[in-house]
C-alpha positions as CSV (number, residue, x, y, z in Angstrom):
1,X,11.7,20.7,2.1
2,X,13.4,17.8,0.0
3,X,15.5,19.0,-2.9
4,X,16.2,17.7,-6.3
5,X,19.4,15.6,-6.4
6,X,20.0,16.0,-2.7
7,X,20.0,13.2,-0.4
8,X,16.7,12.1,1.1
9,X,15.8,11.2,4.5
10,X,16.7,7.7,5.6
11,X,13.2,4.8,5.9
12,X,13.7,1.6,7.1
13,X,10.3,-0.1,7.9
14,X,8.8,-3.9,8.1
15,X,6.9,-4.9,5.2
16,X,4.2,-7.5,5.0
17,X,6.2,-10.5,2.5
18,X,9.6,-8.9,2.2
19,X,11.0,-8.6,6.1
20,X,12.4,-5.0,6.3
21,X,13.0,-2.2,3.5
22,X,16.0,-0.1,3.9
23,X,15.8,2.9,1.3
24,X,19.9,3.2,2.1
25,X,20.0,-0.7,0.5
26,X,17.6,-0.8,-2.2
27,X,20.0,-1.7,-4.9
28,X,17.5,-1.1,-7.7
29,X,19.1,-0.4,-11.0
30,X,17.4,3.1,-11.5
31,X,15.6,3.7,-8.0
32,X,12.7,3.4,-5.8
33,X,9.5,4.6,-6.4
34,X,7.9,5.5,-3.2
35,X,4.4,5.9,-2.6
36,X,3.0,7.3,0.9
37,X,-0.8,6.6,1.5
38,X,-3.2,8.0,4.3
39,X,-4.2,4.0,5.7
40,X,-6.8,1.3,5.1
41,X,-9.8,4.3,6.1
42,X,-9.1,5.9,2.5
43,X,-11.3,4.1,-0.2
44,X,-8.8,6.5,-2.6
45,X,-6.0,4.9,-1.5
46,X,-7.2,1.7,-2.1
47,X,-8.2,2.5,-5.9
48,X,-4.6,4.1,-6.3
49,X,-2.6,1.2,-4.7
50,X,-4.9,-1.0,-7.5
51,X,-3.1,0.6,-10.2
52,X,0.3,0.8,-8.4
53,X,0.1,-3.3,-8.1
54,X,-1.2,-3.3,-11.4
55,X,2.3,-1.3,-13.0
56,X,4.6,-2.7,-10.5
57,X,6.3,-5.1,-13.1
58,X,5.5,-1.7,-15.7
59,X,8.1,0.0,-13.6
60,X,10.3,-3.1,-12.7
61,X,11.0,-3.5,-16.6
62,X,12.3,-0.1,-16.0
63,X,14.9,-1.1,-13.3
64,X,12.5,0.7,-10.6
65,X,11.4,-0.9,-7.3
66,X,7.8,-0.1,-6.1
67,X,6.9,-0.1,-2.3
68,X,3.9,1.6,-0.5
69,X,4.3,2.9,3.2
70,X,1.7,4.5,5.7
71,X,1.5,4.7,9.5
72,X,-0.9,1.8,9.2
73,X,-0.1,-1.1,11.9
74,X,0.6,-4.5,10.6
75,X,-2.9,-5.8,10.7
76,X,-4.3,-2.3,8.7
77,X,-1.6,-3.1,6.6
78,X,-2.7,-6.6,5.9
79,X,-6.3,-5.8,5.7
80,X,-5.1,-2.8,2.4
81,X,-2.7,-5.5,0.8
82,X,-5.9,-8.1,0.9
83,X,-8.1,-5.3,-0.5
84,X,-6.5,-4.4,-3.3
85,X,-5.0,-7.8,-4.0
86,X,-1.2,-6.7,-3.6
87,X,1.0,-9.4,-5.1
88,X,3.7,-7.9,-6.3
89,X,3.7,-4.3,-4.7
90,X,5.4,-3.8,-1.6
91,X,3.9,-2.8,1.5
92,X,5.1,-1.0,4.7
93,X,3.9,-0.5,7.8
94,X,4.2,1.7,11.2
95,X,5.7,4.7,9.8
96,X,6.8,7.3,12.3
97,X,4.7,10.1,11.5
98,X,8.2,11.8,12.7
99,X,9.7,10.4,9.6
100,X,6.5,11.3,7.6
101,X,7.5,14.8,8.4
102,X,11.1,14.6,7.5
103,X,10.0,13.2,4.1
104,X,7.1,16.6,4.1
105,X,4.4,14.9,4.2
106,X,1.4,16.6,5.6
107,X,0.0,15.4,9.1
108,X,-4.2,15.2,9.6
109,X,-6.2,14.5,12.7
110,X,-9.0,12.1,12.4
111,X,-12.6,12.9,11.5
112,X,-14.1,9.5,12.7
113,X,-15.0,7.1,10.6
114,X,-14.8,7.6,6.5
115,X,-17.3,6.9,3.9
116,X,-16.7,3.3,4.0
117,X,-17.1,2.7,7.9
118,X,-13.7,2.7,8.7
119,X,-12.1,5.1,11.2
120,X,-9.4,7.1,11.0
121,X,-6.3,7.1,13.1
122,X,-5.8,9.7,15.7
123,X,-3.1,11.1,13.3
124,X,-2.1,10.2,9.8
125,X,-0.2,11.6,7.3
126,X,-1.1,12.7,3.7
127,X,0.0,11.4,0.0
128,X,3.0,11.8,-1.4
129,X,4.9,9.8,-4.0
130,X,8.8,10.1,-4.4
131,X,11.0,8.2,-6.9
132,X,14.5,8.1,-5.2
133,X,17.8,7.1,-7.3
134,X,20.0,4.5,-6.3
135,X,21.8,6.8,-4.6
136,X,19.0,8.1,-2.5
137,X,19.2,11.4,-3.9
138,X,15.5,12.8,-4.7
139,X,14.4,12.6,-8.6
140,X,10.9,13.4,-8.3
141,X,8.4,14.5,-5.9
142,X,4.7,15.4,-5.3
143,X,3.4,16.2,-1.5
144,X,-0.2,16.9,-1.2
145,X,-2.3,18.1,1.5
146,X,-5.9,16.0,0.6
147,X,-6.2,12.3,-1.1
148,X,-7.7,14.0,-4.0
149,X,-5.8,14.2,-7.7
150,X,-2.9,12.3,-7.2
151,X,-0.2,11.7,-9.6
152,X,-1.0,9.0,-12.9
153,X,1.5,5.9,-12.2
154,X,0.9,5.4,-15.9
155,X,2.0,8.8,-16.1
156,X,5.2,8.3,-14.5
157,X,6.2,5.0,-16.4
158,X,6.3,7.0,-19.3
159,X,8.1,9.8,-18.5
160,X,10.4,7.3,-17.1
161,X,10.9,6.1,-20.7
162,X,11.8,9.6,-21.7
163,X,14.1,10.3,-18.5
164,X,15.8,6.8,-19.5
165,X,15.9,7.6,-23.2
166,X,17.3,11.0,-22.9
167,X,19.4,10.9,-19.7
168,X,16.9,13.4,-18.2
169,X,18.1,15.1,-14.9
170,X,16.1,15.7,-12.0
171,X,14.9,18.9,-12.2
172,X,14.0,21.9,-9.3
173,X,17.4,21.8,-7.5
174,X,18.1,25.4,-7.8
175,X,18.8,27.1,-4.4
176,X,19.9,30.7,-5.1
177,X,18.3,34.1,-5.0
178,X,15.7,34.6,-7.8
């Protein structure tokens, strides 16, 4: 399990337009907000991703860097960033589902195809959205197990503006007995 304040894994992956992302060299002014989706088979996905491009320079004002990553292929990939229109949102591609576990994300086997006629991969992982200081430590988290009731990006822009406005630390770090 990630903690609070504690270093996160390491991801280094291609992206479609900006050659490779390296968490460990992000050199954003606040962080990296991360956001792990199932593939180009979740019609979901696609309507989140809409409203991640759409905030993208929402959380950029912020000093936050935006990227998208799934186990997708290049051309899957492609296919997503032309579907939802992706101009200024980051997207990687081909991530290990090996890494997708070290970041715990949930794992699925395919069902066939999806409502929209696409199929699934043989094995995929599940949402989850991180925002990742500068100093790869994790700030904030959310894993789920379906592509249902994700996290509001509009949401998290503003409780960025609080966090900013009232030095706000990451919270859920405690480790001790209870």
């Amino acid at each position: 399990m990630l903690l609070p304040r504690q270093k996160t894994p390491g991801l280094t992956l291609p992206t479609l337009n900006h050659g490779t992302f390296d968490l460990a060299g992000e050199g954003a002014e606040r962080g990296t907000v991360i956001c792990f989706y199932r593939g180009l088979h979740c019609p979901i996905c696609a309507t989140y991703l809409k409203e991640l491009e759409r905030l993208t320079g929402a959380f950029a004002e912020r000093g936050v860097k935006t990227i998208a990553v799934s186990s997708d292929g290049e051309e899957r990939a492609r296919a997503m960033a032309e579907k939802i229109d992706a101009k200024d949102l980051r997207i990687a591609y081909d991530l290990p589902l090996s890494v997708a576990k070290d970041w715990g994300l949930y794992i699925s086997t395919s069902r066939g195809k999806t409502s929209i006629g696409i199929e699934e991969p043989a094995l995929f992982s599940e949402p989850g959205l991180f925002m990742v200081t500068p100093e790869q430590t994790l700030y904030y988290g959310s894993v789920q197990t379906m592509p249902f009731v994700r996290p509001h990006f509009s949401e998290l822009v503003g409780a960025l503006d609080f966090a900013i406005a009232n030095d706000y630390p990451a919270r859920g770090e405690y480790t001790g007995p209870v």
